[in-house]
C-alpha positions, -999 to +999 in steps of 0.1 A: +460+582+267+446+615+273+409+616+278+402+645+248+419+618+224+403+591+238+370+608+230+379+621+202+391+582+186+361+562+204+334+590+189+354+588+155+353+551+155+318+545+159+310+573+135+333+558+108+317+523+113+282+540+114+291+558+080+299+529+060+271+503+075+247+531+070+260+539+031+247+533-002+275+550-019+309+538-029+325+570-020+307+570+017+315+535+024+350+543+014+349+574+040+335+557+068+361+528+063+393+555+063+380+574+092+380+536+108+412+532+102+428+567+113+408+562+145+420+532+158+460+538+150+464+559+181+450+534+202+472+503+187+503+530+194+497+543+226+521+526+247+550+534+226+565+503+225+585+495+195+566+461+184+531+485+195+546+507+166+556+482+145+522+466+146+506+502+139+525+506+103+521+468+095+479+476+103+481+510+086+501+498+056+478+468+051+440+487+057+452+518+033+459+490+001+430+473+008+406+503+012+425+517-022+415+488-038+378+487-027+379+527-042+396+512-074+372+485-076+342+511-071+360+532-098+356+505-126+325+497-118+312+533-121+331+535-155+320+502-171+281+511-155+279+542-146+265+533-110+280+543-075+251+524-059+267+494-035+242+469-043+246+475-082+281+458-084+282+437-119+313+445-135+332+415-134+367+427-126+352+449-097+334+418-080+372+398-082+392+429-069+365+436-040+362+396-028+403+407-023+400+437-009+376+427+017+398+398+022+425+418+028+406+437+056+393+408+072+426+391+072+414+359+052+438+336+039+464+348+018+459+384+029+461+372+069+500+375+077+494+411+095+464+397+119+484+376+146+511+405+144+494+429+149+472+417+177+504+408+195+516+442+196+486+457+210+473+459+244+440+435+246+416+461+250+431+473+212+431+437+201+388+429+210+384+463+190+405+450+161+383+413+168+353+428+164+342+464+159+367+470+132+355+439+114+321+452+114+322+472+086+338+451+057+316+426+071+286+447+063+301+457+030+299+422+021+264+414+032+251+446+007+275+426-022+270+393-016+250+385-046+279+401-064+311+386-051+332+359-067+321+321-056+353+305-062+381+329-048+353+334-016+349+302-011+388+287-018+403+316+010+371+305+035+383+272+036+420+281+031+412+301+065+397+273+083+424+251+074+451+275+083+436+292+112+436+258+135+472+245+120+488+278+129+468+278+163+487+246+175+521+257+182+508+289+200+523+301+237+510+334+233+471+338+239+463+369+217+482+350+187+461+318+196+427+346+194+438+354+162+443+322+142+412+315+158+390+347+144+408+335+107+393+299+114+358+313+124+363+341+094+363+309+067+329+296+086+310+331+080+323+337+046+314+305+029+281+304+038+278+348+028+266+338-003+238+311+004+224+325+033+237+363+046+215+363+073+236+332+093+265+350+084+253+382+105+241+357+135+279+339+133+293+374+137+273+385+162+281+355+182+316+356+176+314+389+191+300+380+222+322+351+228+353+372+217+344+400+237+340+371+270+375+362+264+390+391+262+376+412+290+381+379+314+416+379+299+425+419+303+410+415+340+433+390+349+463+406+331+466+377+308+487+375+278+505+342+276+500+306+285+522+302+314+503+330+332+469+311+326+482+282+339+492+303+374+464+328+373+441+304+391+449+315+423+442+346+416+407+350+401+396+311+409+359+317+395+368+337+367+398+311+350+364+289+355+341+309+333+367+313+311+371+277+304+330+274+296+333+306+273+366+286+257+343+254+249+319+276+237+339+291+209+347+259+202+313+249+189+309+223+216+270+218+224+255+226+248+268+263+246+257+288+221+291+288+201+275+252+185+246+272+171+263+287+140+286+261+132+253+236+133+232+260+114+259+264+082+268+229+085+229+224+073+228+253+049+256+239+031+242+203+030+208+222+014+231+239-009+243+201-024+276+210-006+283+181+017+322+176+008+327+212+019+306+210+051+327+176+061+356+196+054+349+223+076+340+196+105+372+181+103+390+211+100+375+221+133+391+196+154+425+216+150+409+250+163+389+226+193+423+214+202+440+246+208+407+257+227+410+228+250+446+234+254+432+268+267+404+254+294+431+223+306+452+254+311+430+278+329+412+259+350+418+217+355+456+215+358+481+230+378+515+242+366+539+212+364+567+235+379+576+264+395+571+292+375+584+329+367+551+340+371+544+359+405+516+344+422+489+362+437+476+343+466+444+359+471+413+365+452+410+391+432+370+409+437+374+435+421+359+419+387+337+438+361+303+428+361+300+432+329+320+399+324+294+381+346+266+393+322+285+379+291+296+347+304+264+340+311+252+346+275+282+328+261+268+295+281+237+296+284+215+311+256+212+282+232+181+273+246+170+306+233+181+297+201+144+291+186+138+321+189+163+333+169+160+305+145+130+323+127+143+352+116+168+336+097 
């Protein structure tokens, strides 16, 4: 891409996502969203690829009916109360067609058929921005309207997601497919608890994030997209395939690694909240995204391919690693420890 429209997409995104996290007006929020979504086409397109362009309309088609409906829902709200104020959603039909229109964006359960697709036609640095940053603001949208949204329809698509986002997860060969069922799953963990306690929901994303951003980067260094070049990549980056695998349990939930913090922590909100059936549910559903995950570390790291593959190995070891990776892995590990101190300020 040509540096003047790389700079001119990066500095739009982060303005567009600072516009509608920093907004207390429908019609800014809106803005900031739009500009989001203008900004990051041209870098889901760039390498001109016909599923890269097929994966631009499905994102484009999808985040312009779902940012029309958070107008519409705005517009009714103003009409029935006269207030363009975020935190003063009330109307009842506004809070029902919002829950779906941030749904939509999110890529919760029904609305999450163009996620996987469209994170398999772009390159990986594309698919951690579409992860992460570009979840950021209807994820903030939702923390200023949590007291309005709808209970039922929030919390039937959370666990829809959970359910769905490990069961589609199994059958997976390709790895940014696998990433996305698995950002559904951990969607139906931070939306059910959004309600009850916002504050968690904010410390799951935030974690997600960093575990997300781990996997990706390791995975873009090694120029790995599939499962079959995981399993021959060892050779290549030995030390990195390990890291990988410890970021891999993380986002997994296993303890002792940070990635067990938030699933603990909603686990006991929802108990508080006299919602044990739930919490079990969620638990078990878990098992089918840990399964996948530990498909993922077996693969990277403990075996060796059965058979010769078409992969071209590289047999020497790749230094040229970014040390940013080494930074994150060692967050992704190693800061539950730290976890009382963050435990207070939730």
């Amino acid at each position: 891409m040509n540096p003047y429209a790389k700079l001119i997409t990066t500095t739009s995104l982060a303005l567009g996502t600072a516009i509608t996290i920093s907004s207390n007006h429908w019609a800014m929020a809106w803005t900031g969203l739009e500009i989001n979504t203008i900004a990051i086409i041209p870098m889901i397109s760039k390498s001109h690829h016909p599923r890269a362009i097929e994966a631009t309309i499905k994102y484009f088609l999808v985040q312009a009916a779902a940012s029309a409906s958070i107008l519409f829902s705005s517009l009714i709200n103003a009409w029935s109360t006269g207030q363009w104020d975020i935190t003063q959603l009330t109307n009842p039909t506004s809070c029902l067609l919002l829950t779906a229109a941030i749904a939509m964006k999110l890529g919760l359960v029904p609305f999450h058929f163009w996620f996987p697709e469209v994170l398999q036609g772009s390159s990986l640095t594309t698919a951690l921005l579409l992860s992460t940053v570009m979840k950021f603001p209807p994820i903030a949208i939702l923390l200023l309207t949590s007291n309005s949204l709808h209970p039922p329809l929030l919390a039937l698509m959370a666990i829809a997601s959970a359910t769905l986002g490990g069961w589609m997860g199994l059958n997976q060969t390709q790895i940014r497919k696998i990433l996305a069922f698995s950002s559904i799953s951990h969607w139906g963990w931070m939306t059910i608890i959004i309600i009850y306690a916002p504050k968690l929901t904010l410390l799951t994303f935030l974690l997600y994030t960093l575990l997300t951003s781990t996997i990706f980067l390791s995975l873009n260094t090694s120029h790995i997209t599939k499962l079959s070049t995981l399993m021959a990549s060892w050779t290549k980056t030995p030390m990195l395939n390990a890291t990988l695998m410890l970021t891999l349990l993380s986002l997994a939930g296993l303890p002792p690694f940070i990635g067990f913090l938030p699933k603990w922590l909603i686990i006991q909100e929802l108990t508080k909240q006299e919602m044990t059936p739930t919490a079990l549910t969620l638990a078990l559903l878990s098992l089918l995204s840990l399964f996948f995950y530990l498909r993922l570390a077996y693969s990277s790291s403990i075996t060796l391919p059965p058979n010769s593959t078409n992969q071209t190995k590289h047999w020497y070891i790749n230094k040229n690693t970014n040390p940013l990776i080494a930074i994150l892995t060692t967050l992704s590990t190693l800061l539950l420890p730290l976890s009382p101190l963050i435990l207070p300020t939730i």
